[in-house]
N, CA, C and O atoms as a GROMACS GRO file, in nm:
protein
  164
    1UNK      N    1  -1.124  -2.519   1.869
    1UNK     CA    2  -1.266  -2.507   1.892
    1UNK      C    3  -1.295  -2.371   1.954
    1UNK      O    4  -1.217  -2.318   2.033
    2UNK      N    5  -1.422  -2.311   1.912
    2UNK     CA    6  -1.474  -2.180   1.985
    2UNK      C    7  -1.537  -2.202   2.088
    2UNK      O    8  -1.511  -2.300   2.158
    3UNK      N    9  -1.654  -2.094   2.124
    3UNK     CA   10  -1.693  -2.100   2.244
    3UNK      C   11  -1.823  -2.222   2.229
    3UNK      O   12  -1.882  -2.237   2.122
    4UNK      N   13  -1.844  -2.277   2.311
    4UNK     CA   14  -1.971  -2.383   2.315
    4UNK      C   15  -1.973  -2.536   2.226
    4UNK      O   16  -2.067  -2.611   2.201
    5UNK      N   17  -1.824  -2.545   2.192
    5UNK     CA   18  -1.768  -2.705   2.128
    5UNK      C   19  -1.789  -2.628   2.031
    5UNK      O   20  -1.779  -2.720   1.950
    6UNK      N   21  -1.814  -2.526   1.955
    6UNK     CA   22  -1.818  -2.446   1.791
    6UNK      C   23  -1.646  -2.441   1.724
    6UNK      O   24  -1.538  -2.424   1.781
    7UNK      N   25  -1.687  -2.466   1.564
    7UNK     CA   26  -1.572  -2.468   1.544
    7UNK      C   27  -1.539  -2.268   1.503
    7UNK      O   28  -1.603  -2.196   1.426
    8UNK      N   29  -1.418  -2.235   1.592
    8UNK     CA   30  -1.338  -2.080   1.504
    8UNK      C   31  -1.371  -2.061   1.401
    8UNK      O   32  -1.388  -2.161   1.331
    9UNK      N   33  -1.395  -1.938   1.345
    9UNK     CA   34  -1.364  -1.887   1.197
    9UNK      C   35  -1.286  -1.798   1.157
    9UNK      O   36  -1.313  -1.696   1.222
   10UNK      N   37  -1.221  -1.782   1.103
   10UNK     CA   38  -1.191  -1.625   1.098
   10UNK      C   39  -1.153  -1.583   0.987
   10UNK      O   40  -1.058  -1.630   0.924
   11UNK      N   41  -1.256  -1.449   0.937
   11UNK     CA   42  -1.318  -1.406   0.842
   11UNK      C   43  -1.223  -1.255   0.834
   11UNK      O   44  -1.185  -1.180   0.924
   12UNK      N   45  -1.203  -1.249   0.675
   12UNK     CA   46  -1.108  -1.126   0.663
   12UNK      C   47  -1.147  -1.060   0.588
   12UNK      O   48  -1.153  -1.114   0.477
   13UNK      N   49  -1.196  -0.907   0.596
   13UNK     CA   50  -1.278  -0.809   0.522
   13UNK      C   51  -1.207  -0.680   0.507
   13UNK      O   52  -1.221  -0.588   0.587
   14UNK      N   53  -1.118  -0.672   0.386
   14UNK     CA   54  -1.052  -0.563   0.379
   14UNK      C   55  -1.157  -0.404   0.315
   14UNK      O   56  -1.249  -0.408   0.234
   15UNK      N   57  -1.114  -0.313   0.367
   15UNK     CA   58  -1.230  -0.225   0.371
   15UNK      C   59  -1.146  -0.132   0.324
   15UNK      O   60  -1.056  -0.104   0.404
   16UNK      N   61  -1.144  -0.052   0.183
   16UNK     CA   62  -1.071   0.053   0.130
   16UNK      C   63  -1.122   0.174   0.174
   16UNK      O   64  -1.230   0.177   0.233
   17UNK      N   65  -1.044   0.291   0.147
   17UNK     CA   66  -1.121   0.417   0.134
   17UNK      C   67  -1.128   0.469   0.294
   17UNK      O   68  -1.202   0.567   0.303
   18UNK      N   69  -1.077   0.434   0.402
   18UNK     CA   70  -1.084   0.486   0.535
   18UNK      C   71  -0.969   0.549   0.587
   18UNK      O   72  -0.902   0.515   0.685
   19UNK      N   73  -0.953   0.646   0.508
   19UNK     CA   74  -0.858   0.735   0.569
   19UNK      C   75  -0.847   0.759   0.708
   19UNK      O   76  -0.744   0.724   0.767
   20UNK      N   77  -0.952   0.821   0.775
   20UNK     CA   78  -0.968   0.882   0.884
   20UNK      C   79  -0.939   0.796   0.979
   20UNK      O   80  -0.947   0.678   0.944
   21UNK      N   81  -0.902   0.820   1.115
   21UNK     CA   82  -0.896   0.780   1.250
   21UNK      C   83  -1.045   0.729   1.284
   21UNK      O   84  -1.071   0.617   1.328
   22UNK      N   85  -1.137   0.830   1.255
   22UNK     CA   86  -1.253   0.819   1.257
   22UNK      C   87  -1.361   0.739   1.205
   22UNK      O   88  -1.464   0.706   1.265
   23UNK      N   89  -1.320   0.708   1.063
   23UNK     CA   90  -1.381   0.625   0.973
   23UNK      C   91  -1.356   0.494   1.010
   23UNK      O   92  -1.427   0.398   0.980
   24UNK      N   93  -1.223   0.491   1.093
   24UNK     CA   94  -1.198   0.347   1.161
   24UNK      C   95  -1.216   0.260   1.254
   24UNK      O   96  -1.216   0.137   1.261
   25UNK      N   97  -1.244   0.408   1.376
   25UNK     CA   98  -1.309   0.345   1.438
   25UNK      C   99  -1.457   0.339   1.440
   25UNK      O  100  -1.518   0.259   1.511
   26UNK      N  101  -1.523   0.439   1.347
   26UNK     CA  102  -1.647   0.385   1.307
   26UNK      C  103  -1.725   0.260   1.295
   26UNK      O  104  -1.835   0.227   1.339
   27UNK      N  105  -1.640   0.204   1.226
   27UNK     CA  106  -1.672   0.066   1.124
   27UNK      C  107  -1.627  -0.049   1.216
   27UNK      O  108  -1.666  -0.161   1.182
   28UNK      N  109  -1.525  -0.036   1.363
   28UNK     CA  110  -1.464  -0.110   1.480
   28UNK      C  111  -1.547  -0.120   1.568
   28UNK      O  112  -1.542  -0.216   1.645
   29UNK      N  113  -1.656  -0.014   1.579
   29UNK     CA  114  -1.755  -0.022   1.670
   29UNK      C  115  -1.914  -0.065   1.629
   29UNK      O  116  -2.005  -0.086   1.709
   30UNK      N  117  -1.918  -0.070   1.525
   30UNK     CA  118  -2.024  -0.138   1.444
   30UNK      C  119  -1.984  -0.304   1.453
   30UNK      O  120  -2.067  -0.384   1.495
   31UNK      N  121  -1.853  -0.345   1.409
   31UNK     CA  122  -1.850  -0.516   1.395
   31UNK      C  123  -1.864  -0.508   1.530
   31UNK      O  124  -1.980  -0.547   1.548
   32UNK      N  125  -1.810  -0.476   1.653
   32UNK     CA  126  -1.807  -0.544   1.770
   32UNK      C  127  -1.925  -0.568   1.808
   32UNK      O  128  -1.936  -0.661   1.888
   33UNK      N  129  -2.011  -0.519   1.780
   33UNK     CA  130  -2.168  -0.531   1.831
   33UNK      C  131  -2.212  -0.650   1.788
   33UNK      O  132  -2.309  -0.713   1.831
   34UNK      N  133  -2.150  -0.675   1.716
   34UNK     CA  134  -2.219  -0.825   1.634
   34UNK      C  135  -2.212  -0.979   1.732
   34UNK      O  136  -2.120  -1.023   1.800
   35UNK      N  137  -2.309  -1.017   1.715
   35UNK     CA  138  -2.259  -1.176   1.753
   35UNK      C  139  -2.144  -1.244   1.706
   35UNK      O  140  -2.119  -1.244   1.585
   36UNK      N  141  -2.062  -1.309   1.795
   36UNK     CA  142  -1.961  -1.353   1.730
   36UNK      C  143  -1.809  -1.281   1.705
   36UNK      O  144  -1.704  -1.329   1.663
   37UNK      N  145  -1.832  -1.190   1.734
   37UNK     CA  146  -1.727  -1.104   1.692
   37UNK      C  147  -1.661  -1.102   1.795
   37UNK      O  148  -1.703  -1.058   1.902
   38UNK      N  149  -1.516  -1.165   1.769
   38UNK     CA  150  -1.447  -1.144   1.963
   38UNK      C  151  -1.317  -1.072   1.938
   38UNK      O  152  -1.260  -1.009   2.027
   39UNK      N  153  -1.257  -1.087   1.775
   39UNK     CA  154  -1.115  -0.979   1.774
   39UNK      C  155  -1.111  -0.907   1.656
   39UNK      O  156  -1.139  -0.958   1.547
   40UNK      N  157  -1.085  -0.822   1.668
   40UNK     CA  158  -1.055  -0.712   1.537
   40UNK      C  159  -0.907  -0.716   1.546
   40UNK      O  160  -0.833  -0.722   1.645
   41UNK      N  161  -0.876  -0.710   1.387
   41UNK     CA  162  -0.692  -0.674   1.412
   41UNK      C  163  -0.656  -0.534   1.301
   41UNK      O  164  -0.543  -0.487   1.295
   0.00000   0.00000   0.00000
């Protein structure tokens, strides 16, 4: 179970084309903002 009796999900979004250091953490600091979002791997 998640937070508040909710059930976990966990959702896997492979993202091509991000070479950069930069491009990565780009796109790492965009999901975290989101609701819901508690781990990046």
């Amino acid at each position: 179970m998640g937070l508040f009796g909710t059930k976990a999900e966990t959702i896997v979004i492979n993202v091509k084309g991000m070479s950069s250091n930069h491009c990565k953490m780009s796109a790492e600091t965009a999901l975290k903002k989101l609701n819901g979002v508690f781990k990046l791997c």
